[in-house]
N, C-alpha and C positions, 0 to 999 in steps of 0.2 A: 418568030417568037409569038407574036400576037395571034399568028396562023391556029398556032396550039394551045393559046388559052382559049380562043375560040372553041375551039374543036375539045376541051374538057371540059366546058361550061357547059355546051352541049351533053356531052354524055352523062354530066350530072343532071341536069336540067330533065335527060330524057329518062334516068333512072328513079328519079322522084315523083316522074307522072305515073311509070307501073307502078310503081310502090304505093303510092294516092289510089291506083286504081284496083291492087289487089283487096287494099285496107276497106276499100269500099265494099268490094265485092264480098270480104270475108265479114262484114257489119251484116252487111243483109243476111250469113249464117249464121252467127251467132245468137244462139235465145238469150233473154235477159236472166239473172242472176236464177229470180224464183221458181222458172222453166229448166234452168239446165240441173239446178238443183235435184228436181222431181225426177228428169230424166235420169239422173245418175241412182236416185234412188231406186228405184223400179229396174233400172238394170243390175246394180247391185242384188237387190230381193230374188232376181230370178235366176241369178247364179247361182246362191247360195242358200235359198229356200226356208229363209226367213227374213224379215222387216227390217230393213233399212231406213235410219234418219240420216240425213245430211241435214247440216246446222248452215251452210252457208256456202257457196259455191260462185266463182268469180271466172272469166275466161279473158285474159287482156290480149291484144295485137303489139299492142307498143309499150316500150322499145323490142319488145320479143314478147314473140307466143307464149302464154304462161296459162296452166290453169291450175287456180287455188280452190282447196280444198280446208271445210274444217268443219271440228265436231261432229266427226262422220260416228256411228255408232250403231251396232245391232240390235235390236229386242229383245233383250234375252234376260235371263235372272242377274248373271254376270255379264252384262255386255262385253263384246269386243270391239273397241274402240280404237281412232286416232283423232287426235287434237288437232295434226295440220298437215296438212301432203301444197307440196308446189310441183309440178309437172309443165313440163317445156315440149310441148306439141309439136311435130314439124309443119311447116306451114302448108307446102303440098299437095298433103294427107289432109289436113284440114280443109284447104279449099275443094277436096273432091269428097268432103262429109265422113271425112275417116278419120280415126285418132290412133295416130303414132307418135310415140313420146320416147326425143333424147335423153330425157333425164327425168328422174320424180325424187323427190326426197321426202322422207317420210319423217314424222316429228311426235313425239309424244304416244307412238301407239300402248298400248295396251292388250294382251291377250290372254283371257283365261284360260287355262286346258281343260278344260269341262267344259266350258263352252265350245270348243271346235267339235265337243260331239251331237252338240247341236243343230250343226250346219250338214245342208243336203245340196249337196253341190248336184247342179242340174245339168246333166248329157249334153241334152237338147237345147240349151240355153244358146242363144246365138254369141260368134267370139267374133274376134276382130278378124277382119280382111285383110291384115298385112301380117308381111311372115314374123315382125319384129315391134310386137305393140309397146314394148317398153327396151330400152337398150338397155339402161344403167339405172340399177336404185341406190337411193344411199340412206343409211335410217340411223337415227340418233334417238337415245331414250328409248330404245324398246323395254318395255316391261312384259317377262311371261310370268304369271301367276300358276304354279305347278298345285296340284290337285291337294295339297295340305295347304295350301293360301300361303305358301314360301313367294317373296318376290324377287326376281333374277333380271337385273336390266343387262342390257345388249346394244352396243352398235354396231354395223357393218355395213357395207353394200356386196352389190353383186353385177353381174356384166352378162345379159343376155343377148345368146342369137336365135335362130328361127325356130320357131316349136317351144318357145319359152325354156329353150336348154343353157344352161348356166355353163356361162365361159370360164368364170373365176368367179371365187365368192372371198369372203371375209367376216367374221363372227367374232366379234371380242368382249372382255370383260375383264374387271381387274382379275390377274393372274392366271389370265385363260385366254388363246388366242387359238382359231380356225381358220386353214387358206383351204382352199379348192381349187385346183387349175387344171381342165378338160386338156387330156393328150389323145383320147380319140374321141368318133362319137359320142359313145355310151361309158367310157371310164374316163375317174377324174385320181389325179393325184391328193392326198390328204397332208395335212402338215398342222399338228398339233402340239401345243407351247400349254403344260400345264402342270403343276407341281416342281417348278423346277427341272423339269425331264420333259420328253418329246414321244410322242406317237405316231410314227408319221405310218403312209402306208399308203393303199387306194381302193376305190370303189368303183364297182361297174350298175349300171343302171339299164334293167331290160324290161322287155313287154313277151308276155306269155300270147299264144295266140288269140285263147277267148280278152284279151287286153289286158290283164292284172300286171301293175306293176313289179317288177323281182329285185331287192338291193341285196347285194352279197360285193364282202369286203375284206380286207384285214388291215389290219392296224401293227407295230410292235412295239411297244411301251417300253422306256428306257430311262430310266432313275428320274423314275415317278415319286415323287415325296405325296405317301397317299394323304396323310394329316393334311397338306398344305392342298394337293389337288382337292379335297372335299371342302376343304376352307371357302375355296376360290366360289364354291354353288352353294355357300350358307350353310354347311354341311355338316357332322362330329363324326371323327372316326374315332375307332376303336384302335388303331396301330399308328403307329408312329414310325415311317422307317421307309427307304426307298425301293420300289416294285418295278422287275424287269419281266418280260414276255411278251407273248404271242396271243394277237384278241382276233377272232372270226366274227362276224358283223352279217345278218341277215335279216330280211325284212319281205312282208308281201303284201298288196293291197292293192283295191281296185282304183284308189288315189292317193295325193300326197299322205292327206290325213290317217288313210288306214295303213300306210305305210308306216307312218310314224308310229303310230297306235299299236301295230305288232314287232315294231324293232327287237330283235335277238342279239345278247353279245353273249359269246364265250371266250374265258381269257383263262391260260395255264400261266402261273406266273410264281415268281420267285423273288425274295425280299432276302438279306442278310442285316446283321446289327438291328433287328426290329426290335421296338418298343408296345409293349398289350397294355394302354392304357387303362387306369379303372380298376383293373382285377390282378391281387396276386392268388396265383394259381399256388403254390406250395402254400401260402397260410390257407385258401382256400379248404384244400386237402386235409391239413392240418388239424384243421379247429372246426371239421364236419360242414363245413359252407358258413359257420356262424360268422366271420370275421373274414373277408376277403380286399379290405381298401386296401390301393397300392397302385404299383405297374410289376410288371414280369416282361426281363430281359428273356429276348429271344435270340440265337444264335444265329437259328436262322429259320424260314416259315418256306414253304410250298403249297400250291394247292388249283385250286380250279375254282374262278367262280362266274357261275351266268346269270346275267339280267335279262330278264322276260318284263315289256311294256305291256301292260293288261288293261282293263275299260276302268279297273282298279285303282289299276297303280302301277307303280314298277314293283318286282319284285326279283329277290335276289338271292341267290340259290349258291351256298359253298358248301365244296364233295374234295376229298381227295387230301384233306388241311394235313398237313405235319408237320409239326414244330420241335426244336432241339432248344431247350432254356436252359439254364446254366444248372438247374439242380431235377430239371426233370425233361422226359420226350411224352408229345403225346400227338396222339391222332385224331380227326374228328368230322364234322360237318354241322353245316345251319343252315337257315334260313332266315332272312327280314323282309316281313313285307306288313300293311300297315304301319308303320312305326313302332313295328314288334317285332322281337328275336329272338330267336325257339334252335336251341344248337345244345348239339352233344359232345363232348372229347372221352377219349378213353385217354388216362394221365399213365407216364411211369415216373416215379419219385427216385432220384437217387438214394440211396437207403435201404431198396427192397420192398420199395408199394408197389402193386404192377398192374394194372388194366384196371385202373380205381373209376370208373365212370364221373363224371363231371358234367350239370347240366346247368344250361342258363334259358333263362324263360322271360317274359314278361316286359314291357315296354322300352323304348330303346332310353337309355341312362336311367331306369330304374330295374336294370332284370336282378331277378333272383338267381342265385347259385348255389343248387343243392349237390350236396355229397353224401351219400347213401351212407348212415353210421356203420351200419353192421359191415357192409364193404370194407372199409379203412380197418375196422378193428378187426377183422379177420385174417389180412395183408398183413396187419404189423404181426399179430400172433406165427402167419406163415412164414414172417421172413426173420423172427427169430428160430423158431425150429428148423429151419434152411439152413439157417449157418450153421446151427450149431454140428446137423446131419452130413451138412456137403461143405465141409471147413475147406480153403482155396477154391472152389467154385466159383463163388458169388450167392451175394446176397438175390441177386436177381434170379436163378435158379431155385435157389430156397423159398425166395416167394411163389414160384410155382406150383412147388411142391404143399404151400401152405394154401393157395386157393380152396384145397381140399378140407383144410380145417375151416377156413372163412365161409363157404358154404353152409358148414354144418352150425355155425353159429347165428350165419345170417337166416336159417330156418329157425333154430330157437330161439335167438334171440340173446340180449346179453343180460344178465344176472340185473336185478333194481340197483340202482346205482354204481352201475357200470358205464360205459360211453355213450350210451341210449340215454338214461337217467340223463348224465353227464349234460346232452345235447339241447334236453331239453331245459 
């Protein structure tokens, strides 16, 4: 028995002196505070081809490798900042003048998206020597500042292996959750939690020869509550009502950033029981655009809509729209991009209005919607002389027949105080 505490006094005793002797050795690398500082900063600046401050920079041994980080910040109009990074080194790595880090966690960043087009991430910049410079990050507080000065915080981390290719990721926010989990090299599984419905899907990640990166994806969206997903990014929609379909995902750039920068989605999708907040479309019709508050039940909506990332903005393209309401069908497409939306329907009116054009213009929660008078009044003129010509037909036939007369009014015009008068 005494045999053996000898012999573990030993081993501790002999384990304390390497430990004594790495700690020494790893002093004499260590630069002091306002050295390592400068050094991160100047490696920083020559990544990313703009001026780097660090506010404060710390590298401890004991009880564990640690290096702190804070008040790091770029030069820029809108800097992109973080408040505080801690980073666990392996020791190793470190004693052979390397930095490879189990874990970093990130705290308080900040990032404006006008600012990442700032940055000139340099080729030739020298990178780390090991295949694995960060294993695991985890971030709390991120804030992105989207290019209208919207703020969208985030936590997540992410799990890297060699070539900085992401193992698994995680991206959350109230009412919005993103997984990532690599099943081969270059594709990863998708798994999205948003409006109440899910998107899951996957993406592959390649390199063209002359090296531009290629992301091409799909997604399939399943009772999407779009009001609540838009909610979830600070958002107003226009509809109220759960969205199913099929989204294509592509993107290309010579980096992360341009990659992100030219992201494509196209998505064919379909909604039932939808709500058109904002606009009734039959008083619309009605009362010549003068009077359109309300909502307008939709039976049901289809359609196609693509988002293009541009140096702009995002901008979003809908083709294909048809909608069945309860007193009318119509067809149509738009656009939003600035915080403006410029769209057309062509409406049918139960009653016998039929291809009455419909337009909405002008900023997003204040557009205008104009309804052409001579249109509307030429339609009702047609789709009384329809019935009375094509009695069991339909009204909707007789309005066809009456487009003929609405033309020739819509060229003359209507009598002074008639619907024109009237609108004015």
């Amino acid at each position: 028995m005494k045999r053996a505490v000898r012999w573990f006094l030993f081993v501790i005793l002999s384990l304390t002196v390497v430990a004594a002797v790495l700690v020494a050795a790893a002093l004499r690398l260590v630069p002091d505070d306002q050295e390592l500082a400068s050094r991160i900063a100047a490696a920083a600046e020559e990544n990313l081809g703009v001026k780097v401050k660090v506010g404060g920079a710390h590298l401890q041994l004991w009880p564990q490798p640690e290096l702190l980080l804070t008040d790091v910040a770029t030069v820029q109009t809108q800097p992109i900042s973080v408040r505080h990074v801690a980073a666990r080194p392996r020791l190793p790595e470190l004693l052979k003048g390397r930095l490879s880090f189990q874990h970093a966690q990130v705290d308080g960043a900040v990032i404006p998206v006008l600012s990442l087009r700032g940055l000139h991430v340099n080729p030739a910049a020298p990178h780390a020597s090991v295949p694995v410079p960060v294993e695991k990050v985890h971030f709390l507080n991120l804030t992105w500042i989207t290019r209208l000065g919207k703020e969208l915080e985030f936590d997540g981390n992410a799990l890297f292996d060699a070539g900085w290719q992401p193992r698994e990721a995680e991206l959350m926010r109230p009412g919005f959750r993103l997984a990532l989990a690599r099943q081969e090299p270059d594709h990863w599984l998708v798994r999205v939690q948003v409006g109440g419905g899910t998107a899951n899907g996957q993406v592959g990640l390649s390199r063209t020869k002359n090296g531009a990166l290629v992301l091409l994806g799909q997604l399939e969206p399943r009772d999407v509550e779009v009001a609540g997903a838009l909610d979830a990014f600070k958002g107003h929609s226009v509809l109220r009502g759960k969205a199913s379909g099929k989204t294509q995902i592509s993107a290309s750039g010579g980096n992360v950033a341009e990659l992100a920068g030219s992201l494509h989605t196209r998505t064919t999708f379909a909604m039932s029981q939808a709500t058109l907040l904002h606009i009734d479309v039959d008083k619309a019709i009605r009362s010549f655009g003068k009077d359109f508050a309300g909502q307008t039940r939709l039976r049901t909506l289809t359609g196609q809509m693509d988002t293009q990332n541009t140096p702009e903005g995002m901008v979003v393209r809908y083709s294909e729209l048809k909608a069945q309401g309860e007193t009318f069908q119509a067809k149509g497409e738009g656009t939003v991009a600035n915080r403006r939306v410029d769209g057309e329907l062509t409406v049918d009116l139960v009653g016998g209005l039929v291809d009455v054009p419909l337009k909405v213009s002008g900023p997003i929660g204040q557009a205008h919607v104009h309804v052409p008078v001579s249109k509307v009044a030429g339609e009702a003129a047609g789709a009384v002389v329809g019935t009375a010509v094509l009695p069991g037909i339909g009204t909707a036939i007789g309005a066809g027949v009456g487009r003929a007369i609405g033309s020739i009014m819509g060229n003359t015009g209507p009598k002074k105080g008639g619907a024109e008068a009237h609108s004015k």
